[in-house]
NUPARO-567559 format. One record per residue: residue number from 0; residue in one letter; x, y, z of N, C-alpha, C, O in turn. Coordinates in Angstrom, 2 decimals, m for minus. Example, Ala and Ser with C-alpha at 12.3 -4.5 7.8 and 13.67 -1.06 7.14 Angstrom:
BEGIN
@pos=0 code=A n_x=13.19 n_y=m5.69 n_z=7.80 ca_x=12.30 ca_y=m4.50 ca_z=7.80 c_x=13.20 c_y=m3.30 c_z=7.80 o_x=14.24 o_y=m3.32 o_z=8.46
@pos=1 code=S n_x=12.85 n_y=m2.25 n_z=7.08 ca_x=13.67 ca_y=m1.06 ca_z=7.14 c_x=12.90 c_y=0.03 c_z=7.87 o_x=13.41 o_y=1.14 o_z=8.04
//
This chain:
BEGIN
@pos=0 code=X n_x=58.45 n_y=13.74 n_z=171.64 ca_x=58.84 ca_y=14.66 ca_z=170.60 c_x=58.23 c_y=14.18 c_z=169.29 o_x=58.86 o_y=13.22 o_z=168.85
@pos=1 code=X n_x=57.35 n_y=14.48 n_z=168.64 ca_x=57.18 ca_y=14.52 ca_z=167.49 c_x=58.06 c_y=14.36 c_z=166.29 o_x=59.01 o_y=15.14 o_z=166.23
@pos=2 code=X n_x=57.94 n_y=13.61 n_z=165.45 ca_x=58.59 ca_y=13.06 ca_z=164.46 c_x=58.76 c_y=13.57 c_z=163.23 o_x=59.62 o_y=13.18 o_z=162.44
@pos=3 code=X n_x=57.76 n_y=14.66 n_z=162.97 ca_x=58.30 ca_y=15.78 ca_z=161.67 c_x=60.06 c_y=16.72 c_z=162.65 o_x=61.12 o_y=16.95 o_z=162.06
@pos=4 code=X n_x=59.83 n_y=16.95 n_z=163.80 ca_x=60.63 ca_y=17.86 ca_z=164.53 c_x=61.97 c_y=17.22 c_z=164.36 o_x=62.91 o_y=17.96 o_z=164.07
@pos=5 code=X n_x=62.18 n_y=15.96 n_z=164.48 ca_x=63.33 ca_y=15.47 ca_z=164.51 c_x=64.38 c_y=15.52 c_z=163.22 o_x=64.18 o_y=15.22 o_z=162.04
@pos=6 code=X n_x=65.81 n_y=16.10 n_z=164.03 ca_x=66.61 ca_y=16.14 ca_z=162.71 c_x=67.14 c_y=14.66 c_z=162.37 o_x=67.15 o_y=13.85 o_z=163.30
@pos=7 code=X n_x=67.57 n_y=14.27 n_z=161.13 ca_x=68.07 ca_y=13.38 ca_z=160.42 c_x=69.81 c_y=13.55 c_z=161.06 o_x=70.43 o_y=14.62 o_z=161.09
@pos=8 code=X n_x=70.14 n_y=12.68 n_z=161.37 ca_x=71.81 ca_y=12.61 ca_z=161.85 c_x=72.59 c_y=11.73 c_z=161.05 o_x=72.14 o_y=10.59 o_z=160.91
@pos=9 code=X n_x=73.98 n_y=12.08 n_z=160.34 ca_x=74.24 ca_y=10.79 ca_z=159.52 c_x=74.85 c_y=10.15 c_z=160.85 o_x=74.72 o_y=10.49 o_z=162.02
@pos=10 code=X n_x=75.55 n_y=9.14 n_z=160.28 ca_x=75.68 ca_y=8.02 ca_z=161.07 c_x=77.31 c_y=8.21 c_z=161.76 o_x=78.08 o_y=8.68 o_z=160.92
@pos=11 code=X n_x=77.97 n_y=7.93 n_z=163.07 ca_x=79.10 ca_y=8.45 ca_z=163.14 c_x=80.21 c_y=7.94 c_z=162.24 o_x=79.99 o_y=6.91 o_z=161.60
@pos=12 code=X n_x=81.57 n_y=8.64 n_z=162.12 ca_x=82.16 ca_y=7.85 ca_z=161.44 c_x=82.92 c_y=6.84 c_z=161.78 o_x=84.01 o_y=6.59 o_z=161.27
@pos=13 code=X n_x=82.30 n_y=6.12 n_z=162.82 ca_x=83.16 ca_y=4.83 ca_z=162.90 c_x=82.42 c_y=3.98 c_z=162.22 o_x=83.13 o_y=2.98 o_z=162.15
@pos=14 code=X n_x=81.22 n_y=3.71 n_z=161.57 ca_x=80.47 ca_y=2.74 ca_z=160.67 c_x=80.35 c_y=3.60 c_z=159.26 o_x=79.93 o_y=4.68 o_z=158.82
@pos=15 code=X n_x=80.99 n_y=2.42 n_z=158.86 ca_x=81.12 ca_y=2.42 ca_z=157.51 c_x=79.59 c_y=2.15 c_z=156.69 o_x=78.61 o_y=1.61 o_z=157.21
@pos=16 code=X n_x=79.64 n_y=2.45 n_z=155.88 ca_x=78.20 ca_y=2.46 ca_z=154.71 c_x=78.95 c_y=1.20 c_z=154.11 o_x=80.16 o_y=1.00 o_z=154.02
@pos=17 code=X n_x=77.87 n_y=0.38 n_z=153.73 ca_x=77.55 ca_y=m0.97 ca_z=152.47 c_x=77.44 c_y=m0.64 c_z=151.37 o_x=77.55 o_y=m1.49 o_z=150.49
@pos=18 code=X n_x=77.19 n_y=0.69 n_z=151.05 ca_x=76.61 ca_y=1.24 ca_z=149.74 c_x=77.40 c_y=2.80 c_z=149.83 o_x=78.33 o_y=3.22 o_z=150.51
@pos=19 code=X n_x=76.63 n_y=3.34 n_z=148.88 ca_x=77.09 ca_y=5.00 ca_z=148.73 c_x=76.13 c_y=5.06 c_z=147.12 o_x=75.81 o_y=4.28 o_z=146.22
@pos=20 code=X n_x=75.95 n_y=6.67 n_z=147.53 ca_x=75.72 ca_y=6.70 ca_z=146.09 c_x=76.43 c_y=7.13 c_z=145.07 o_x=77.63 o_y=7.15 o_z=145.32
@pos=21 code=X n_x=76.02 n_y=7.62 n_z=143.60 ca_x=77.16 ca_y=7.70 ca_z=142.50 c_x=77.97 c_y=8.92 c_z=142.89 o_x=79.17 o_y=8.76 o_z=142.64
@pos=22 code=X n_x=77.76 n_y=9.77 n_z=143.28 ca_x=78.49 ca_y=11.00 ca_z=143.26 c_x=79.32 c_y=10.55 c_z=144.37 o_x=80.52 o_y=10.82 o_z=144.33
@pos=23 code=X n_x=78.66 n_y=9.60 n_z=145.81 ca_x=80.15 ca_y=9.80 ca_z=146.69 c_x=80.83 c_y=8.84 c_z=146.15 o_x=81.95 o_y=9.06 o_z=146.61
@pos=24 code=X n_x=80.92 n_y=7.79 n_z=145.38 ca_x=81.83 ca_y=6.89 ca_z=144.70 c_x=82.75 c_y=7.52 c_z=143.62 o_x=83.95 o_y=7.25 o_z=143.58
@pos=25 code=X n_x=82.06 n_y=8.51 n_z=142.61 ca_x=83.14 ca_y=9.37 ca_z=142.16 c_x=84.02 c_y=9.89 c_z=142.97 o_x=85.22 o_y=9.61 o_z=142.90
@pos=26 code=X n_x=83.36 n_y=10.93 n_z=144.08 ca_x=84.75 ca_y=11.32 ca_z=144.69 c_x=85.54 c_y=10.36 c_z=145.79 o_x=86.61 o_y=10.90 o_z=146.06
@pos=27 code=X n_x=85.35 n_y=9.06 n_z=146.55 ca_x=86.13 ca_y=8.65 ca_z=146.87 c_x=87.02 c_y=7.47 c_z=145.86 o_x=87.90 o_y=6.68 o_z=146.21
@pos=28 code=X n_x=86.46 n_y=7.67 n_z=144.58 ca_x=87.86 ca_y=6.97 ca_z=143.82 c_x=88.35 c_y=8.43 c_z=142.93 o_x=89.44 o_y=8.38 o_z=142.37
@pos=29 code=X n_x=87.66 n_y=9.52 n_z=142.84 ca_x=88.11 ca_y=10.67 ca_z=142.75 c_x=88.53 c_y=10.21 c_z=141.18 o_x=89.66 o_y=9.94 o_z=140.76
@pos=30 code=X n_x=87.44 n_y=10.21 n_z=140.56 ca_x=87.30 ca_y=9.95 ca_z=138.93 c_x=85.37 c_y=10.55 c_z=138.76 o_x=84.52 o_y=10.57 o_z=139.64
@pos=31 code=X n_x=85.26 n_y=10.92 n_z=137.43 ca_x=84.03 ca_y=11.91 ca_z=137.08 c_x=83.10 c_y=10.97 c_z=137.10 o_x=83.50 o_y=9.82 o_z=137.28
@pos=32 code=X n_x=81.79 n_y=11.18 n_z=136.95 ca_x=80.63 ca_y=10.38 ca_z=136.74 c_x=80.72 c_y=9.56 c_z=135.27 o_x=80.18 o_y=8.46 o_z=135.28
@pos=33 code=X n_x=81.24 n_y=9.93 n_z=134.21 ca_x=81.14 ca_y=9.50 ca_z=133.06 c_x=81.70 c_y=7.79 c_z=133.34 o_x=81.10 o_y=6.73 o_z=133.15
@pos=34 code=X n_x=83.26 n_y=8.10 n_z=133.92 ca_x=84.02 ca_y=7.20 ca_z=134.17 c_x=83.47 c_y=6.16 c_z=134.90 o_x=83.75 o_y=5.06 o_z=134.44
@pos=35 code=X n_x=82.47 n_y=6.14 n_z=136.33 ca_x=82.31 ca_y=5.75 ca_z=137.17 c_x=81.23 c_y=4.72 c_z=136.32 o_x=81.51 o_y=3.52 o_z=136.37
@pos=36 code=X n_x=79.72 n_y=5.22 n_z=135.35 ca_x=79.26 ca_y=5.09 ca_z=135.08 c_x=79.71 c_y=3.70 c_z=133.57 o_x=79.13 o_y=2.66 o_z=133.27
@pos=37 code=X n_x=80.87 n_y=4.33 n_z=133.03 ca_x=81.79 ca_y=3.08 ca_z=132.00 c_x=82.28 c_y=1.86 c_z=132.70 o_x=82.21 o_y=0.75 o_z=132.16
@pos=38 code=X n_x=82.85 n_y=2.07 n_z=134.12 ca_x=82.99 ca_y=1.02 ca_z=134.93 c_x=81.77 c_y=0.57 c_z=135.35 o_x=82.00 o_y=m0.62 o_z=135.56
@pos=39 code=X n_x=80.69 n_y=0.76 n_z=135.59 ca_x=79.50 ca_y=0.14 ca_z=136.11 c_x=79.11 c_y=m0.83 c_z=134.82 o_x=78.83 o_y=m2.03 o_z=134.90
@pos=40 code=X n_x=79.16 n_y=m0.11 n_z=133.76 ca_x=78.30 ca_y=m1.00 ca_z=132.35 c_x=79.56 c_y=m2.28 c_z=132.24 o_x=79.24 o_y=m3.44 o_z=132.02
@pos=41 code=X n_x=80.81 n_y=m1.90 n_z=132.41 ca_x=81.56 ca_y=m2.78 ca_z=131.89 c_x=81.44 c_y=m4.17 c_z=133.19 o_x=82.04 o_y=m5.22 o_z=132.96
@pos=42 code=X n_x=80.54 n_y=m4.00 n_z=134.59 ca_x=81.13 ca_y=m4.66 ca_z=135.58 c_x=82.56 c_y=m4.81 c_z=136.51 o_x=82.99 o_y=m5.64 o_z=137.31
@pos=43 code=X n_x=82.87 n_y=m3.97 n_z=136.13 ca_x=84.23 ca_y=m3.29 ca_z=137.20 c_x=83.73 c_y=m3.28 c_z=138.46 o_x=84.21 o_y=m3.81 o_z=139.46
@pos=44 code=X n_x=82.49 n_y=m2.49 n_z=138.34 ca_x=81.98 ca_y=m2.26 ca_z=140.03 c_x=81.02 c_y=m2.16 c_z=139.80 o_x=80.45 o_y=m1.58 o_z=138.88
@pos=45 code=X n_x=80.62 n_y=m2.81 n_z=140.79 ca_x=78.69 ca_y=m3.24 ca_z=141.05 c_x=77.79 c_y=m2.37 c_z=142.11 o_x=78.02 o_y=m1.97 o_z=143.25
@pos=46 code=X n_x=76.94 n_y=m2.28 n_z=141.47 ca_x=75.48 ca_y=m1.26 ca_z=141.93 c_x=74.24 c_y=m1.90 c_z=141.97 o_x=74.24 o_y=m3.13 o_z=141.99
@pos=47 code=X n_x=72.92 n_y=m1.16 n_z=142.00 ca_x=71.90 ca_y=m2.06 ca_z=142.48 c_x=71.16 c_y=m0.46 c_z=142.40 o_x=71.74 o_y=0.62 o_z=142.34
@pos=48 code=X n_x=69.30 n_y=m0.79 n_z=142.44 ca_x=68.76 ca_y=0.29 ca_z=142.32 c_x=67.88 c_y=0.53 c_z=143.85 o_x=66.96 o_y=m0.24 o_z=144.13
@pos=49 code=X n_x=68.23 n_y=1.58 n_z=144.72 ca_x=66.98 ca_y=1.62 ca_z=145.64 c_x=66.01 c_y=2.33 c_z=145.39 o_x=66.18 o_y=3.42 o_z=145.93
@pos=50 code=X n_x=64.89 n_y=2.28 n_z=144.75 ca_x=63.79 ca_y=3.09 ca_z=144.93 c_x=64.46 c_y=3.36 c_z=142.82 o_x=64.60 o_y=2.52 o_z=141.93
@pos=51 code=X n_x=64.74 n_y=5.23 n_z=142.81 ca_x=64.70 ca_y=5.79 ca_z=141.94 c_x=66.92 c_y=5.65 c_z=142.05 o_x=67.59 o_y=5.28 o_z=141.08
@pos=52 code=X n_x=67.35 n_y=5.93 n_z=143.02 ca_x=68.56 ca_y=5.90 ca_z=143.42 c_x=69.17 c_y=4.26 c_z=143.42 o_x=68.79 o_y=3.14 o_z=143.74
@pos=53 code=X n_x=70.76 n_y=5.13 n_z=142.64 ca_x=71.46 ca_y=3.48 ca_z=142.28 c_x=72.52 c_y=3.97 c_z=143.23 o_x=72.97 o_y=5.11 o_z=143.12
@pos=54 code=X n_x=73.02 n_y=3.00 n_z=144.34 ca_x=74.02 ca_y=2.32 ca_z=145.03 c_x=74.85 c_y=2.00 c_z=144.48 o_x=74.68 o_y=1.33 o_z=143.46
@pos=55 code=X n_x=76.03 n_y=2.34 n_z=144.88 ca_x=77.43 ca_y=1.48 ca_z=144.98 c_x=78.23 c_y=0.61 c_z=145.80 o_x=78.80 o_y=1.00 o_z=146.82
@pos=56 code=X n_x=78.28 n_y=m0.45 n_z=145.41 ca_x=78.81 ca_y=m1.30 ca_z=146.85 c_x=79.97 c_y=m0.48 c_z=147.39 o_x=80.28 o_y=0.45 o_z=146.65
@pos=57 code=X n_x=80.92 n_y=m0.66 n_z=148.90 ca_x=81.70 ca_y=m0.30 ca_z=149.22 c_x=82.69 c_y=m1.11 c_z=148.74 o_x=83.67 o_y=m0.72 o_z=148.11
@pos=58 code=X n_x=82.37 n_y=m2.45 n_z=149.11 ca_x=83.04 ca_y=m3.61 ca_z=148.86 c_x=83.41 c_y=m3.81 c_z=146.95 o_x=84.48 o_y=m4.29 o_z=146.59
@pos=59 code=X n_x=82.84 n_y=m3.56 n_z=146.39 ca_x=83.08 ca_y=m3.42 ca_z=144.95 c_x=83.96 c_y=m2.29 c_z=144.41 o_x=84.33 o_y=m2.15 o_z=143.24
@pos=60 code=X n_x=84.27 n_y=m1.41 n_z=145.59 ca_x=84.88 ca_y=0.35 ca_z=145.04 c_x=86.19 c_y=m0.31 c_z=145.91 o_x=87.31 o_y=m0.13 o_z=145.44
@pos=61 code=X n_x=86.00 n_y=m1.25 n_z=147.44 ca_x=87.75 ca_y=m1.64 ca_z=147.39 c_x=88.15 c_y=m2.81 c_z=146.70 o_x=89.32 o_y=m3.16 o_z=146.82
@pos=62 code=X n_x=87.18 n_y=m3.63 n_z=145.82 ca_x=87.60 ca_y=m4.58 ca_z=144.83 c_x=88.18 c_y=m4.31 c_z=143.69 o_x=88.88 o_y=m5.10 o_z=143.07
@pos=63 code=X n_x=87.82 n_y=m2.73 n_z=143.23 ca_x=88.02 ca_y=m2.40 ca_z=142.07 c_x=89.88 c_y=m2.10 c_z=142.64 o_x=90.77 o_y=m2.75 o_z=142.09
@pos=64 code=X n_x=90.08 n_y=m1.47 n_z=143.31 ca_x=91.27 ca_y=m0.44 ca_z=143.58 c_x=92.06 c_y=m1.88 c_z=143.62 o_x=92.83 o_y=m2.21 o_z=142.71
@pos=65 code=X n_x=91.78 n_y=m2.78 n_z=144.85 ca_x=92.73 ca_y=m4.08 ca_z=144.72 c_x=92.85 c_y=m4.36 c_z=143.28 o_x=94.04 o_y=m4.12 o_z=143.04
@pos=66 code=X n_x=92.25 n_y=m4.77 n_z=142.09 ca_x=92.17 ca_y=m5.63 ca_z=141.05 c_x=93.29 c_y=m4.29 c_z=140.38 o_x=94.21 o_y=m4.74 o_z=139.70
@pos=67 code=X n_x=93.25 n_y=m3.10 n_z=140.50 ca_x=94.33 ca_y=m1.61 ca_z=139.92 c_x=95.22 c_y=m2.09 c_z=140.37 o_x=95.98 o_y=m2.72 o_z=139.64
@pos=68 code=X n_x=95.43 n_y=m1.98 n_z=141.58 ca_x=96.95 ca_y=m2.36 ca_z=142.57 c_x=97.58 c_y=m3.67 c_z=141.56 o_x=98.58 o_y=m3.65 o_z=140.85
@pos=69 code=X n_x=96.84 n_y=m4.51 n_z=141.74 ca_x=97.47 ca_y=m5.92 ca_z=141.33 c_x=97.80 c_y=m5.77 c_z=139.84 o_x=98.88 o_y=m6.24 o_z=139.46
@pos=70 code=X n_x=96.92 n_y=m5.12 n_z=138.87 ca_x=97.10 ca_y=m5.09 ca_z=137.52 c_x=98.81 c_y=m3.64 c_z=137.40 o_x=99.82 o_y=m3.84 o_z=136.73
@pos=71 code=X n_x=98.67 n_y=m2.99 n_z=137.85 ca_x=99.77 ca_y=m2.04 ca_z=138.24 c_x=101.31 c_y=m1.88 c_z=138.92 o_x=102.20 o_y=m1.03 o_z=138.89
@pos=72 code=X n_x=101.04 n_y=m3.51 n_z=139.71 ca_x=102.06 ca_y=m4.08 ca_z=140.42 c_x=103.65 c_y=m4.00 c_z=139.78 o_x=104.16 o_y=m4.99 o_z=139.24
@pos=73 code=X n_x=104.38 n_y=m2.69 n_z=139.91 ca_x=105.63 ca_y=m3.08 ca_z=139.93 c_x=105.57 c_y=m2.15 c_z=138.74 o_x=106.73 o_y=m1.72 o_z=138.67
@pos=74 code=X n_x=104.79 n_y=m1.55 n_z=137.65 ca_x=104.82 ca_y=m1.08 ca_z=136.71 c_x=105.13 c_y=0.44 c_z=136.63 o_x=105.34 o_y=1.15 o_z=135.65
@pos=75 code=X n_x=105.08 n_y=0.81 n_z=138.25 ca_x=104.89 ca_y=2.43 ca_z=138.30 c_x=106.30 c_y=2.89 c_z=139.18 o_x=106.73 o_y=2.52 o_z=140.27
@pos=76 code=X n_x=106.79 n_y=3.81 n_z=138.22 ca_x=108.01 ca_y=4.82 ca_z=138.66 c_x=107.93 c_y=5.77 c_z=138.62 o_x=107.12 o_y=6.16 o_z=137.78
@pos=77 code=X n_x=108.37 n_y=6.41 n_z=139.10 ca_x=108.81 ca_y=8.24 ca_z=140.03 c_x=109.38 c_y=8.60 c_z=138.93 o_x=110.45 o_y=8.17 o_z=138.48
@pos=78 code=X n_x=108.45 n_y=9.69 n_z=138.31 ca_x=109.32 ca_y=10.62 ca_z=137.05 c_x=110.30 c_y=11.60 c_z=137.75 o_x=110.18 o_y=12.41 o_z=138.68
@pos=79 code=X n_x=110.84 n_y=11.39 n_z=137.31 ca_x=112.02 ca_y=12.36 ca_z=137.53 c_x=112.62 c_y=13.45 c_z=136.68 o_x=113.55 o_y=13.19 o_z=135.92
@pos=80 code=X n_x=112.05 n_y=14.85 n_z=136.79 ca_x=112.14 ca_y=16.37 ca_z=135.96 c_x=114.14 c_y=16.06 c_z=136.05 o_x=114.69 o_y=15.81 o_z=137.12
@pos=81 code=X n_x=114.88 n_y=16.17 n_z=134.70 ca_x=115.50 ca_y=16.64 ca_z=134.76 c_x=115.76 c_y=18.66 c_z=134.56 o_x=115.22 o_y=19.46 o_z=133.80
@pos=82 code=X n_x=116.67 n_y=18.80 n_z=135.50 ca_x=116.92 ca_y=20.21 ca_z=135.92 c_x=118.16 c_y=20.24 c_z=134.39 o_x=118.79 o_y=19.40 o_z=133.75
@pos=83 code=X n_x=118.02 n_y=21.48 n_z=134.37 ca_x=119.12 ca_y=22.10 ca_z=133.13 c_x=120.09 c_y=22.73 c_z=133.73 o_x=120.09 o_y=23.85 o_z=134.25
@pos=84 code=X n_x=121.11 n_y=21.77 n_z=133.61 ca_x=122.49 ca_y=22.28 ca_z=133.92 c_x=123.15 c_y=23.37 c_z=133.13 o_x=122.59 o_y=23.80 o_z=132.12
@pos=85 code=X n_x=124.52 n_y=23.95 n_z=133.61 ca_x=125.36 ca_y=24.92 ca_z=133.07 c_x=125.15 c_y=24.70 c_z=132.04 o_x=124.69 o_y=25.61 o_z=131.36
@pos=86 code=X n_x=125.42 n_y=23.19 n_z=131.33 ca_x=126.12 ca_y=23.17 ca_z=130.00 c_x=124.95 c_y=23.63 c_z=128.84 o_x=125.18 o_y=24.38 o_z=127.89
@pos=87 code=X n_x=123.81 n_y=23.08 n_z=129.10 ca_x=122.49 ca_y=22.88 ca_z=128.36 c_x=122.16 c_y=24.83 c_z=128.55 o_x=121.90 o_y=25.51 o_z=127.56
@pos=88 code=X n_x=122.24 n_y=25.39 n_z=129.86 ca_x=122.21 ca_y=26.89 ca_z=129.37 c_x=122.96 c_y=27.39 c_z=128.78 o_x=122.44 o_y=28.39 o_z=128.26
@pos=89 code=X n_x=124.21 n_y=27.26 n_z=128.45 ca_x=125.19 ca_y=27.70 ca_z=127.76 c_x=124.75 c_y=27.37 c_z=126.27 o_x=125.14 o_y=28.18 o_z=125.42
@pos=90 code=X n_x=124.02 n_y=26.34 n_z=125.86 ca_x=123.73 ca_y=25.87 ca_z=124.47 c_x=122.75 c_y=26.85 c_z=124.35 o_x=122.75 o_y=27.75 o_z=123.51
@pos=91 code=X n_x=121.90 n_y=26.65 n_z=125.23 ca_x=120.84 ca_y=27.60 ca_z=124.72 c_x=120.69 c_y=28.93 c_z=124.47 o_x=119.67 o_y=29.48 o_z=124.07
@pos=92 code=X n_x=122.05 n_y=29.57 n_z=124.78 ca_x=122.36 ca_y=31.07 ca_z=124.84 c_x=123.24 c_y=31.29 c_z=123.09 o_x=123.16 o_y=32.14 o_z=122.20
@pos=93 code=X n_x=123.90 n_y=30.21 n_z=123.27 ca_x=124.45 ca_y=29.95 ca_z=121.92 c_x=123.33 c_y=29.79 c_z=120.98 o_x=123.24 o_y=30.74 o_z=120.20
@pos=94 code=X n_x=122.66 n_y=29.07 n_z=120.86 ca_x=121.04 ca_y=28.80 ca_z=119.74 c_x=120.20 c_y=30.17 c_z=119.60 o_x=119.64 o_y=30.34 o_z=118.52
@pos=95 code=X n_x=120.06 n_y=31.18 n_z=120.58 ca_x=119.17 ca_y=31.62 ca_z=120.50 c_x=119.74 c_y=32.49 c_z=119.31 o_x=120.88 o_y=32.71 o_z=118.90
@pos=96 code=X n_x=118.42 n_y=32.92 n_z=118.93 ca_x=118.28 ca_y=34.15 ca_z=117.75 c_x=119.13 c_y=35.18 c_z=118.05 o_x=119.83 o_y=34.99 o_z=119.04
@pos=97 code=X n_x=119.24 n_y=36.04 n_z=117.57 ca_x=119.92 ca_y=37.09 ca_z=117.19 c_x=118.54 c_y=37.94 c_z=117.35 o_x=117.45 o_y=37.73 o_z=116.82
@pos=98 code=X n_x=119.00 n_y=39.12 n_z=118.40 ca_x=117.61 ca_y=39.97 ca_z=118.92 c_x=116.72 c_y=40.71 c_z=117.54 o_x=117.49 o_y=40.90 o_z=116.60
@pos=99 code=X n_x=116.05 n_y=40.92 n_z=117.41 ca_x=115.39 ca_y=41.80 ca_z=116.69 c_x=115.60 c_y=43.13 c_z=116.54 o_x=116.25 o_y=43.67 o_z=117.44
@pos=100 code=X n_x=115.25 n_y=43.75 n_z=115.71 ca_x=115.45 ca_y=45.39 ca_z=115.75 c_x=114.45 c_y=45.61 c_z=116.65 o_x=113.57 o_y=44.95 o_z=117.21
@pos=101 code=X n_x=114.89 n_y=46.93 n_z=116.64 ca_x=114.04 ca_y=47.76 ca_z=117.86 c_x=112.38 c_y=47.97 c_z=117.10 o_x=112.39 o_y=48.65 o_z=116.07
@pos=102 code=X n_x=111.37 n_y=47.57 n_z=117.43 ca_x=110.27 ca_y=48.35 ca_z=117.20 c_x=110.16 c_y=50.09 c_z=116.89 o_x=110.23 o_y=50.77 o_z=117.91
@pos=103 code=X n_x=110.03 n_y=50.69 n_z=115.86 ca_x=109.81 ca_y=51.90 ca_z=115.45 c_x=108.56 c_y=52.73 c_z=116.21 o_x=107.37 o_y=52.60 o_z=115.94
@pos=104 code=X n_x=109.05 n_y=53.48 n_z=117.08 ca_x=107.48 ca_y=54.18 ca_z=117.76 c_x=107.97 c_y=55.36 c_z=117.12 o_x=109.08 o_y=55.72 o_z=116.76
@pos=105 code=X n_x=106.43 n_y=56.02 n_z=117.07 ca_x=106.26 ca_y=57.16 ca_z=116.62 c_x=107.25 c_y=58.64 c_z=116.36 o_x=107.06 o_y=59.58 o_z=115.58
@pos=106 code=X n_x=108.37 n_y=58.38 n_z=117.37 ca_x=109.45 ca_y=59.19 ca_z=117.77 c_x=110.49 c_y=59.32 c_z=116.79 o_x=110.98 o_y=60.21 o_z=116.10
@pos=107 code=X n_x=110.68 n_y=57.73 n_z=117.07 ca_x=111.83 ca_y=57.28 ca_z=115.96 c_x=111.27 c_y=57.96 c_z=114.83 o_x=111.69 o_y=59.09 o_z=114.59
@pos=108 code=X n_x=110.17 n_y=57.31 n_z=113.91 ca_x=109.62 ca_y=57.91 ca_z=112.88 c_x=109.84 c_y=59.64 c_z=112.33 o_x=109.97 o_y=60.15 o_z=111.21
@pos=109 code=X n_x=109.82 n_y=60.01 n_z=113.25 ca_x=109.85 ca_y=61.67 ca_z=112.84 c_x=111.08 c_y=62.03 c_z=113.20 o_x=111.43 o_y=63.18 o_z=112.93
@pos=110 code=X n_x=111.92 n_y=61.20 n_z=113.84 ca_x=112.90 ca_y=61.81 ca_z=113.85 c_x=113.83 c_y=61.17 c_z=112.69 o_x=115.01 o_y=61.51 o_z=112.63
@pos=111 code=X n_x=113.20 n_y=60.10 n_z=111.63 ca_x=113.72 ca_y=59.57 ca_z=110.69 c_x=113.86 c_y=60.94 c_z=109.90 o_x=114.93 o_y=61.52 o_z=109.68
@pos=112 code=X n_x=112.49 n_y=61.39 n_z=109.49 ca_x=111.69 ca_y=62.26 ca_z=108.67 c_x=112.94 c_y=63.56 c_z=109.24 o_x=113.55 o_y=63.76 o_z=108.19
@pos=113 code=X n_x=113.27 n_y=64.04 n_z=109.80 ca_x=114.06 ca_y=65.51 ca_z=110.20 c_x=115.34 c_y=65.04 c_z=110.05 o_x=115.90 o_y=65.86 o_z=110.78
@pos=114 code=X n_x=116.23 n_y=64.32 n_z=109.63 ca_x=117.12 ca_y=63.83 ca_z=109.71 c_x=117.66 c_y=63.93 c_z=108.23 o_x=118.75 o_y=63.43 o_z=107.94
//
């Protein structure tokens, strides 16, 4: 078989990639290129150039998340929406304004005028 003919297959997914490039590293830490690119300059996570194309380690994208985890450790709680009870609607029925007059349509108007 000839070698222009042959399709390109990625690789299955039981092997993992060493690398990736920038766009799949944005979406598997699922943060924009800007971001990805501030962590690269700062050394957060390390890259390398092949050719014209820059790499992302794999190993540097689960170094980064460990070094989050650990810096995050214990710091993060479950917001919790309070719901508005009876009492808090009852206030708020009490607070509210006093309705407005009616808007004047054209009707009203002339029937001001004959009156």
């Amino acid at each position: 078989m000839p070698t222009s003919s042959r399709k390109l297959t990625t690789p299955p997914p039981s092997v993992t990639p060493l690398a990736v490039s920038a766009r799949e590293a944005c979406r598997l830490l699922s943060i924009g290129m800007y971001h990805l690119y501030a962590l690269m300059r700062s050394g957060e996570i390390r890259s390398f150039h092949c050719g014209q194309a820059r790499r992302i380690t794999v190993a540097s994208i689960h170094d980064y998340i460990a070094r989050q985890l650990a810096a995050n450790d214990g710091k993060w709680r479950q917001i919790k929406y309070r719901r508005q009870g009876s009492k808090a609607r009852q206030e708020q029925q009490v607070t509210k304004p006093a309705a407005l007059p009616k808007r004047r349509t054209r009707v009203n108007q002339q029937q001001l005028f004959t009156e």
